[in-house]
matplotlib code that plots the C-alpha trace (Angstrom):
import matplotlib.pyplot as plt

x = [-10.0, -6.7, -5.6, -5.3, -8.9, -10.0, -7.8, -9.5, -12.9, -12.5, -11.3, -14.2, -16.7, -15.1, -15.3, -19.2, -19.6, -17.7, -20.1, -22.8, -22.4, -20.0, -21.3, -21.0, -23.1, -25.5, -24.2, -24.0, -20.5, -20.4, -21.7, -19.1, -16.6, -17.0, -17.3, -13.8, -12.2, -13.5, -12.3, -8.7, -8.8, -9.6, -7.2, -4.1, -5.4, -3.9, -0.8, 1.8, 2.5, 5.2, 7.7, 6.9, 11.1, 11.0, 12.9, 15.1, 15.5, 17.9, 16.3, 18.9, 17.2, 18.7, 21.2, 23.8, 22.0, 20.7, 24.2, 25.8, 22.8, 23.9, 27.4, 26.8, 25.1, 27.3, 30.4, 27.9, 27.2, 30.8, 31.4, 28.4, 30.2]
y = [-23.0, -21.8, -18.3, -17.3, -18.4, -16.7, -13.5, -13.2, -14.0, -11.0, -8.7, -9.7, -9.1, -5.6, -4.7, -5.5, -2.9, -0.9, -0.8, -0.8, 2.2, 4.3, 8.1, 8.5, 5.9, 7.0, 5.8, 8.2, 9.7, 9.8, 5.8, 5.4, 6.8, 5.5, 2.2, 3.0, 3.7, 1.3, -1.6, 0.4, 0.1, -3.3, -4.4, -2.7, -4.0, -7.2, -8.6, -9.3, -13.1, -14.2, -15.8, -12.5, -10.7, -7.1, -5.5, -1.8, 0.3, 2.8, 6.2, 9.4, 12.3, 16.0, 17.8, 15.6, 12.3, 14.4, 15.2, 11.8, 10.0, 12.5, 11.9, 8.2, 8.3, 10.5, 8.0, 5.3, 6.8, 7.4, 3.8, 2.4, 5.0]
z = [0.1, 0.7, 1.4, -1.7, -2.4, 0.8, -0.2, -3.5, -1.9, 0.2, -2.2, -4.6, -1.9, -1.0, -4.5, -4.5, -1.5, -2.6, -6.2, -4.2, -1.9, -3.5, -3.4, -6.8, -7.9, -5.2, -1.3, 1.2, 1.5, 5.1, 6.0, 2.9, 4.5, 8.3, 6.6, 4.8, 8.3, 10.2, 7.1, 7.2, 10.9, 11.3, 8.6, 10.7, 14.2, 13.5, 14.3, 11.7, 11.4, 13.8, 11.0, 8.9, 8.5, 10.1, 6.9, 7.4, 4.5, 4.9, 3.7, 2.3, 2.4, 2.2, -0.6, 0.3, -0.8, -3.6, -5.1, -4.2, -6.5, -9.3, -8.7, -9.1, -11.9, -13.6, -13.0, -14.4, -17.7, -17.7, -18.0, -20.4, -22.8]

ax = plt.figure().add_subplot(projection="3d")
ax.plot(x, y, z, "-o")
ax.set_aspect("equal")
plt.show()
């Protein structure tokens, strides 16, 4: 199987637990909830892949980036007129 296969064999099997011990369909919140964490937890641990690309995205936050988005769409619907 490849990982694909073993991807979607995981996910089906978290699903199952997940209908199996949800609280609202009768699992105890807080062994739900540890079991969440520890899942979340175990998932991150791991390393990323050594080919894997380390991507940047350049974030604009403040009034500045606010007004320079507005200004640039302004000019754009200018020019689909």
């Amino acid at each position: 199987m490849g990982a694909r296969g073993e991807d979607r064999a995981e996910r089906e099997a978290f699903r199952a637990w997940v209908r199996d011990h949800h609280p609202d369909l009768g699992g105890d919140p807080a062994e739900f909830a540890a079991e969440l964490r520890r899942r979340r937890r175990a998932r991150t641990r791991g390393d990323p892949a050594p080919d894997a690309p380390i991507v940047g995205v350049q974030r604009r936050f403040g009034p500045v980036a606010a007004v320079e988005r507005w200004r640039y769409r302004r000019r754009r619907a200018r020019r689909l007129r």
